[in-house]
C-alpha positions as CSV (number, residue, x, y, z in Angstrom):
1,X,120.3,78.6,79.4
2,X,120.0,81.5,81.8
3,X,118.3,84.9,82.1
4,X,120.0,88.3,83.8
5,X,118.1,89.5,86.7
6,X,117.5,92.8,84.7
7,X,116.5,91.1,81.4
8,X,113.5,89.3,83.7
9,X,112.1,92.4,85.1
10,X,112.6,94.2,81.9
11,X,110.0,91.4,80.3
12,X,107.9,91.6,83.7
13,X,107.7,95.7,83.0
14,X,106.6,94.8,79.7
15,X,104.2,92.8,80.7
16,X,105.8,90.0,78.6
17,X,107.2,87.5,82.0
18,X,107.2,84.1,81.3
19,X,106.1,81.6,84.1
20,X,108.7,82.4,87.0
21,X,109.0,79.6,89.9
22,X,110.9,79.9,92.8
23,X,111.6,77.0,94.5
24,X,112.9,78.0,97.8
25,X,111.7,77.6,101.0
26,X,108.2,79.1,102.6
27,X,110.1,81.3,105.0
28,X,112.6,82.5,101.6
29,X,109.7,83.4,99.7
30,X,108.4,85.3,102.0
31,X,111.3,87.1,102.9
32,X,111.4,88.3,99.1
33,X,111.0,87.3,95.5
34,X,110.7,88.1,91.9
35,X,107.6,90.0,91.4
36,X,104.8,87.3,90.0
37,X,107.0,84.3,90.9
38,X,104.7,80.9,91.9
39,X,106.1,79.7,95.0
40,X,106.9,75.3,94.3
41,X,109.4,74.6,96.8
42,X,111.7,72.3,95.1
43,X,110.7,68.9,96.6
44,X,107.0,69.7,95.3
45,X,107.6,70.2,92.2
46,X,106.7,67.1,90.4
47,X,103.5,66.7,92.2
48,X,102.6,70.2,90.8
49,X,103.3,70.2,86.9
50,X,99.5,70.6,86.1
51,X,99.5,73.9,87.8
52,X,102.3,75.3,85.8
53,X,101.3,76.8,82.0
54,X,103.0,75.2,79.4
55,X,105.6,77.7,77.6
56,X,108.3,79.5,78.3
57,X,109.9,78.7,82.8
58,X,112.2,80.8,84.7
59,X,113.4,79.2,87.6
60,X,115.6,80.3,90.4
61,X,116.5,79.3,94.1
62,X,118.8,80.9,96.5
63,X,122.1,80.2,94.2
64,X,121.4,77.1,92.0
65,X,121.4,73.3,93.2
66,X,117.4,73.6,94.0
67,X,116.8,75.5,91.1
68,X,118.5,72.8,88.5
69,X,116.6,69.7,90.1
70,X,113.3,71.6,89.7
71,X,114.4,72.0,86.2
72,X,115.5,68.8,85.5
73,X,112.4,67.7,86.5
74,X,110.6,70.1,84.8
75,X,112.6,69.1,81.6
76,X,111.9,65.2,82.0
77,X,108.5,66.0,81.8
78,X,107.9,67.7,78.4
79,X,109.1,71.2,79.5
80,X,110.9,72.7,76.6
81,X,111.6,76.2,77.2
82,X,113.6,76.3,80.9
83,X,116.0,78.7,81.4
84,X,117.4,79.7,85.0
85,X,117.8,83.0,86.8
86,X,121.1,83.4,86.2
87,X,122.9,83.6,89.5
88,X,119.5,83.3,91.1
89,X,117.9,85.3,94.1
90,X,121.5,86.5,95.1
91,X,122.4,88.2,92.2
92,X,118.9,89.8,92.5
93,X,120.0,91.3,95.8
94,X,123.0,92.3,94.7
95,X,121.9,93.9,91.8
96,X,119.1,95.6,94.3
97,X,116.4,94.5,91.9
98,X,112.3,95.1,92.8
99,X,111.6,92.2,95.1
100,X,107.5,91.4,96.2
101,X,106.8,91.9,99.3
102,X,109.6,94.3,99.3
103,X,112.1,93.2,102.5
């Protein structure tokens, strides 16, 4: 299951986002992301589930492999609602969505 880029910051206008993750890297995250995204790089993610709310999780990576092990992950332990960025933090550039900070 997968979100557009534009649907996402539609529901973060709204004030309606659900939990977004990004699991890149330190240095990617800081380069840009999707405004109120938790920074878990992938690799941490399993030692961090208490610190995400249960309900509904967006994640995204750079353009995918990161994005579905956090998931999977995510999913094996009692997540229901994951859905992925669909075509992650690229298609965000290329559609020249709001990034925080901006780059």
């Amino acid at each position: 299951m997968s979100i557009t880029g534009a649907e996402l910051l539609a529901r973060i206008d709204a004030g309606e986002a659900p939990t977004i993750i990004d699991v890149r890297s330190e240095w990617e995250f800081k380069k840009g992301h999707v405004p109120g995204a938790i920074h878990l790089p992938f690799w941490t993610i399993g030692t961090h589930l208490a610190e995400i709310p249960a309900g509904d999780v967006v994640v995204y990576c750079g353009h995918g492999p990161r994005a579905w092990r956090a998931g999977g992950v995510l999913k094996r332990h009692g997540f229901q609602n994951v859905t992925y960025l669909h075509g992650h933090m690229h298609a965000w550039r290329q559609s020249r969505l709001r990034e925080e900070p901006a780059v």
